[in-house]
SEVEXTI-866712 format. One line per 2 residues: their letters; for each residue y, z, x of N, C-alpha, C. Coordinates in pm, whole numbers, plus 50000, padded with zeros to 5 digits. Example, Ala and Ser with C-alpha at 12.3 -4.5 7.8 and 13.67 -1.06 7.14 Angstrom:
AS> 49431:50780:51319:49550:50780:51230:49670:50780:51320 | 49775:50708:51285:49894:50714:51367:50003:50787:51290
***
This chain:
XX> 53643:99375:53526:53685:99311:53649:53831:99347:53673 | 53883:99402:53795:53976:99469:53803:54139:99344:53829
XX> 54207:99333:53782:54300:99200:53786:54447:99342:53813 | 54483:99223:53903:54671:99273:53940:54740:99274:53778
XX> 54837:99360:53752:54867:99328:53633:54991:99235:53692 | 55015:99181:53527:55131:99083:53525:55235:99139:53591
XX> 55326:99028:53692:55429:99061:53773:55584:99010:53726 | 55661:99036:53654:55776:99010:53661:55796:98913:53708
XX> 55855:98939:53833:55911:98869:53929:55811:98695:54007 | 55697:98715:53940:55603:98597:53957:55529:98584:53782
XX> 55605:98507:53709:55512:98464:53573:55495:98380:53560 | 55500:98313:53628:55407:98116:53638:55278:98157:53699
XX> 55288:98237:53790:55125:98173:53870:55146:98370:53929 | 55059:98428:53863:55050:98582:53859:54926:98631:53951
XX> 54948:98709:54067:54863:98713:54149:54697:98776:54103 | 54604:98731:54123:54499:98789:54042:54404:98842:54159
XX> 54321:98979:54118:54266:99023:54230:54082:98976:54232 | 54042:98869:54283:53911:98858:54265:53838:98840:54298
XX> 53825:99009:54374:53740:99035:54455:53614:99098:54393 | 53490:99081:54432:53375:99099:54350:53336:99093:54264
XX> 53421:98927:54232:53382:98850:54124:53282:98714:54164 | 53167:98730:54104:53122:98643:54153:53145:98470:54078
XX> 53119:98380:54173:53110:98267:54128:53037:98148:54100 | 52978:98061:53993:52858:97976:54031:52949:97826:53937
XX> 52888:97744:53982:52900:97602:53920:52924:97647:53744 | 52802:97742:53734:52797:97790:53568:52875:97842:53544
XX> 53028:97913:53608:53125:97992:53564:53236:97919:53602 | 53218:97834:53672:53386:97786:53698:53386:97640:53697
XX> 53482:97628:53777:53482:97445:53751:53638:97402:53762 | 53650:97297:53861:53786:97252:53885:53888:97207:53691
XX> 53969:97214:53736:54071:97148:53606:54095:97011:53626 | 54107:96971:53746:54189:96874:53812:54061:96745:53861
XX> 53895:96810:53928:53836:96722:53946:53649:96811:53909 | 53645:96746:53762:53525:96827:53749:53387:96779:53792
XX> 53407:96668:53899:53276:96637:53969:53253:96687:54091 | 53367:96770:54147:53340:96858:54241:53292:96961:54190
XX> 53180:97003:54299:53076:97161:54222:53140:97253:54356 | 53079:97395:54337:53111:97475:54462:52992:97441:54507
XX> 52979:97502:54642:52871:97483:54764:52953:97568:54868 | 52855:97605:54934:52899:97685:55111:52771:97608:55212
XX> 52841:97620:55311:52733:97532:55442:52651:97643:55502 | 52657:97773:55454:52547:97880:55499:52553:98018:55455
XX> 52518:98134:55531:52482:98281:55498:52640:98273:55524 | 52689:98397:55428:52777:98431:55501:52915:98365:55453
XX> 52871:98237:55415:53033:98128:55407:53091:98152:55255 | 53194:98131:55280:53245:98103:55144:53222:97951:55029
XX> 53203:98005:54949:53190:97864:54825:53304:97814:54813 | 53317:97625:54846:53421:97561:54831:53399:97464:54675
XX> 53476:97409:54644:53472:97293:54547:53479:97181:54666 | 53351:97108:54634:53346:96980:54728:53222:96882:54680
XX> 53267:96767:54758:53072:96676:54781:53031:96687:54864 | 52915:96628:54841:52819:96613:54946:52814:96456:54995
XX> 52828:96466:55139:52797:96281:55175:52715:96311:55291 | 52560:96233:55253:52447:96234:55333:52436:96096:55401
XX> 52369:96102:55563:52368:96013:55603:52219:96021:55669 | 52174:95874:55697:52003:95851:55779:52035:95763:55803
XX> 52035:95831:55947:52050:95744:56058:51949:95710:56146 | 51906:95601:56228:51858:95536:56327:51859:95614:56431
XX> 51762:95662:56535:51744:95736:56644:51820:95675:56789 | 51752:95553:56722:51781:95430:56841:51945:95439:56855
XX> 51953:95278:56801:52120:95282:56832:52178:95355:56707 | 52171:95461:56700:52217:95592:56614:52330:95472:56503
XX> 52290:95386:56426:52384:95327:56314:52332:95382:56155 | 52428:95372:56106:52362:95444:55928:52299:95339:55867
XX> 52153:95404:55852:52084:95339:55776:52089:95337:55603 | 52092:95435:55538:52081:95501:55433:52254:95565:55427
XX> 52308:95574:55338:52420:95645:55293:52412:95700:55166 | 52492:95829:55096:52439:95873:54947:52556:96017:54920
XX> 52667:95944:54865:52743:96092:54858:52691:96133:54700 | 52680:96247:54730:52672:96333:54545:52754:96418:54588
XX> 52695:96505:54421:52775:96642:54395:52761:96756:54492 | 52788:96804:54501:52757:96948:54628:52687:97055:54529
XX> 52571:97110:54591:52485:97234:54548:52385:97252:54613 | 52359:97344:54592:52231:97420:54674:52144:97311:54762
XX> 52070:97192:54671:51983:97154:54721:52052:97004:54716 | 52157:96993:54740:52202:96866:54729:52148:96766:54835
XX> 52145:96852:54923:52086:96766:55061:51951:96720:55074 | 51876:96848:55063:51742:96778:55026:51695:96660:54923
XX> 51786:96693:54834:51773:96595:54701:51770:96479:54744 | 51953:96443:54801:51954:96272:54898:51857:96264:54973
XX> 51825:96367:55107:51744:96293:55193:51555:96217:55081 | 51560:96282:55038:51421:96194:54968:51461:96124:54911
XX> 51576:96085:54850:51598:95985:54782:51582:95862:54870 | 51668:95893:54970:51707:95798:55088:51510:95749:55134
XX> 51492:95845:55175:51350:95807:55227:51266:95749:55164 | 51273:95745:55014:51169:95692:54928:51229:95498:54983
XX> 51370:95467:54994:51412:95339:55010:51364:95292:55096 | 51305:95312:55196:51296:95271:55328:51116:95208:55332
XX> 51092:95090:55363:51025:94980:55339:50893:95073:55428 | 50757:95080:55380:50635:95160:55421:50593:95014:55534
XX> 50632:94977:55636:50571:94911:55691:50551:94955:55858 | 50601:95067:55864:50544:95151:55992:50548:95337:55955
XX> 50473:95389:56035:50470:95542:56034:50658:95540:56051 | 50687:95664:55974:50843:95734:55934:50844:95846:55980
XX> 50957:95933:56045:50952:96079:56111:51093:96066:56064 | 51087:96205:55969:51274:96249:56003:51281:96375:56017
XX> 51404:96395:56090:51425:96496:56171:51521:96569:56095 | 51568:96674:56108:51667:96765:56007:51672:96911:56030
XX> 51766:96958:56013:51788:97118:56103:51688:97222:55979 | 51744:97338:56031:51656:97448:55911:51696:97439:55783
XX> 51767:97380:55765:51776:97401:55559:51668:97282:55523 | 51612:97210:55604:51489:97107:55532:51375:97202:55556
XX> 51329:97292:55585:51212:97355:55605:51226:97436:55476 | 51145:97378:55397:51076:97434:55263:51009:97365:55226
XX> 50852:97441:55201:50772:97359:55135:50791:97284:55003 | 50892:97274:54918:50924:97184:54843:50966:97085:54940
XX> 51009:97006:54997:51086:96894:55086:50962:96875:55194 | 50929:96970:55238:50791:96906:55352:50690:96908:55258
XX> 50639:96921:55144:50558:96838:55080:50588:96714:55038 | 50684:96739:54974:50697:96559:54922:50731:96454:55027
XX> 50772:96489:55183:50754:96394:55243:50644:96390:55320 | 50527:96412:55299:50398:96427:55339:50387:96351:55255
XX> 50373:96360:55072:50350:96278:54967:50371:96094:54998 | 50534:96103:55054:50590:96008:55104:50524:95916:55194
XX> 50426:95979:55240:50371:95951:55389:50466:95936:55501 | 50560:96045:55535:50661:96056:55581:50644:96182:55700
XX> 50648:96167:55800:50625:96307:55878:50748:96374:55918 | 50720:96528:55830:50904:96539:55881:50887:96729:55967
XX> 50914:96646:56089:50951:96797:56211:51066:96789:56161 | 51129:96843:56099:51238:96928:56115:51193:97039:56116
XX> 51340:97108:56201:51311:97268:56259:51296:97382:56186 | 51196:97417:56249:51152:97544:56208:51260:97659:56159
XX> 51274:97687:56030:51338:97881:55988:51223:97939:56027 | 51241:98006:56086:51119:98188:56151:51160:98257:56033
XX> 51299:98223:55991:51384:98374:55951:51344:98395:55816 | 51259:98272:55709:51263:98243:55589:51192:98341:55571
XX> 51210:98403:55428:51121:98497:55357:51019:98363:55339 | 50864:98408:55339:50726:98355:55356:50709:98253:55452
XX> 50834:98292:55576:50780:98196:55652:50802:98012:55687 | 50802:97955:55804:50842:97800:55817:50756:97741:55723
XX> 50777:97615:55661:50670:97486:55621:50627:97422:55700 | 50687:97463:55833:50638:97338:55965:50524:97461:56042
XX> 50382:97401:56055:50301:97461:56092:50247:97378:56242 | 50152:97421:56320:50118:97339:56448:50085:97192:56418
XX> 50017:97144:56304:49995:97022:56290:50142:96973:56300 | 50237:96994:56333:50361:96911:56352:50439:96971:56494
XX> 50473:97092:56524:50468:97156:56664:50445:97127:56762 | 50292:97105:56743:50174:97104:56854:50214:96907:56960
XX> 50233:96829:56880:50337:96701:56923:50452:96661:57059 | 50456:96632:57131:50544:96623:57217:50650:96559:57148
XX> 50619:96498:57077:50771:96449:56980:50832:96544:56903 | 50787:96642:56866:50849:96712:56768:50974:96755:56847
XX> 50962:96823:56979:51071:96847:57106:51158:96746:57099 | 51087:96633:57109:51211:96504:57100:51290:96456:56988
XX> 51217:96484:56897:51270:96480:56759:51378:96598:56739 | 51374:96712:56783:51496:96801:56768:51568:96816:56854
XX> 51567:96691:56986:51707:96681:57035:51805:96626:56988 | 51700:96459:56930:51747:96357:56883:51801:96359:56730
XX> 51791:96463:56653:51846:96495:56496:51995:96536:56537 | 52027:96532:56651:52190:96634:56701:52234:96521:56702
XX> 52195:96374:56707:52257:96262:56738:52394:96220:56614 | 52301:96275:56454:52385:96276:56350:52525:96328:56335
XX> 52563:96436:56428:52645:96486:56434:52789:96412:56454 | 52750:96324:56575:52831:96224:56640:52884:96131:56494
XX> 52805:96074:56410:52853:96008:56289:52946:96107:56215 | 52897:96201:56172:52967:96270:56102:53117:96339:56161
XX> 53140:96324:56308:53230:96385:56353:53322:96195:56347 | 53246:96117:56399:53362:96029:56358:53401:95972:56198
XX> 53347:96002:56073:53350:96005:55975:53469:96124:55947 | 53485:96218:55987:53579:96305:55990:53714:96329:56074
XX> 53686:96244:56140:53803:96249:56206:53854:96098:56253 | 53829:95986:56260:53847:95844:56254:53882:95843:56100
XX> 53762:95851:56024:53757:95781:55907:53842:95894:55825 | 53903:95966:55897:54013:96101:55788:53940:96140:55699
XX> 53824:96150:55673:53717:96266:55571:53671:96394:55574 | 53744:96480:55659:53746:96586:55689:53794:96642:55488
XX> 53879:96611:55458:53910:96631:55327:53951:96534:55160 | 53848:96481:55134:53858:96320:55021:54014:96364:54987
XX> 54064:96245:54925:54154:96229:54930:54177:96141:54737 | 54057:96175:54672:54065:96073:54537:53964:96206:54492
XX> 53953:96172:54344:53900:96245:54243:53817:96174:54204 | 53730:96240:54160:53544:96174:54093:53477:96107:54171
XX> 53346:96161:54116:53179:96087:54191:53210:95932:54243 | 53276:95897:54169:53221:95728:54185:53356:95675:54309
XX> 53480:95736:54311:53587:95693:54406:53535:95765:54568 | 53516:95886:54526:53443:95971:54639:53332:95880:54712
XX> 53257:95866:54661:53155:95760:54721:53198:95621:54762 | 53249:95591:54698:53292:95447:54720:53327:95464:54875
XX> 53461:95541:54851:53551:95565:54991:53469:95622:55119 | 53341:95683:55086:53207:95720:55221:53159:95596:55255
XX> 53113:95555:55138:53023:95398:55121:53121:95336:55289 | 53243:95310:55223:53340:95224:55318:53327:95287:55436
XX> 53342:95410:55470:53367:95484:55631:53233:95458:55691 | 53150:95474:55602:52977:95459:55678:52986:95323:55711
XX> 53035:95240:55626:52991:95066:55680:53114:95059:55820 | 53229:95081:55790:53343:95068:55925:53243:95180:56057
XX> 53159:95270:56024:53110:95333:56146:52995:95215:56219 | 52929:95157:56135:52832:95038:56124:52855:94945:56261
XX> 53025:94935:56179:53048:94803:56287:53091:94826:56380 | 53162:94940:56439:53228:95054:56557:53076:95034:56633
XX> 52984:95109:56583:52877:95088:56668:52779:94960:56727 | 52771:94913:56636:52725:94723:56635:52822:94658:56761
XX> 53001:94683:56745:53039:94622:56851:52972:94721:57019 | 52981:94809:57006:52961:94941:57097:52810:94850:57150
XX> 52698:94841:57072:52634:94830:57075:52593:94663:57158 | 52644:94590:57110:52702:94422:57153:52745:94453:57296
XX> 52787:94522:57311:52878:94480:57448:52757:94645:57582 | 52738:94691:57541:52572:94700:57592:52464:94627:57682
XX> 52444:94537:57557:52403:94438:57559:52456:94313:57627 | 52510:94288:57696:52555:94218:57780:52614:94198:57881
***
């Protein structure tokens, strides 16, 4: 692996060249906070050290139902959202909605298992193909269901920019969460009042 050699004029912190070096959770690892893992948000992106904070939300008056920060990795997301879904009380039919990284038949089986119906959108692009076939398509909801999954966005943009989480601000799993835990419940009541005065 090709490295700048040592610089004189910089011997505290010596510039290193590392490029086409690759990186995984299994090779590296913060000094400073080792419950942050790397992760990237797609093709293309770069791997950060970060978490993950998942939210399931309500269609209706779009408030967080479910909250769940973990570690960041590959399948971190899928992981929460079933977690989240298994919580949620079987006393009516369930639909959740979710962009293309939920389309894999690992995740649309087990929420079938769930008795859970989940349109989320179709990858064309996947090697072997979507998990979402016409029995879920063929639906006039499924259309409505992938307007209404954009609704999440709105939380997460005021979670990031109200609630200053664009970048945590504490070290380890358990402070990290805590401090989501809190921004998700303060979004709760932002909307509840929003919601109150609606209503009347």
């Amino acid at each position: 692996m090709p490295r700048t050699p040592f610089c004189p004029t910089d011997p505290g912190n010596a510039t290193v060249d590392f490029h086409g070096e690759k990186r995984s959770n299994q090779t590296h690892a913060s000094t400073t906070d080792p419950d942050a893992k790397m992760a990237r948000k797609g093709n293309g992106k770069e791997a950060k050290l970060c978490y993950n904070g998942n939210l399931l939300v309500e269609n209706r008056p779009r408030t967080d139902r479910k909250h769940r920060g973990v570690r960041g990795n590959g399948t971190a997301e899928r992981d929460a959202a079933l977690v989240m879904l298994e919580q949620i009380p079987a006393t009516r039919q369930v639909t959740v909605g979710g962009d293309k990284a939920y389309d894999t038949a690992d995740f649309v089986a087990e929420c079938r298992n769930l008795k859970v119906t989940p349109p989320v959108a179709q990858n064309l692009e996947r090697s072997g193909g979507s998990a979402i076939d016409a029995r879920t398509t063929q639906h006039p909801g499924y259309a409505i269901t992938q307007r209404k999954r954009k609704r999440i966005e709105e939380c997460f943009g005021w979670l990031k920019t109200i609630a200053l989480l664009p970048k945590v601000r504490h070290r380890g799993i358990f402070k990290v969460g805590w401090v989501f835990t809190f921004a998700a419940a303060a979004y709760n009541l932002v909307r509840l009042r929003s919601l109150a005065m609606q209503a009347t």
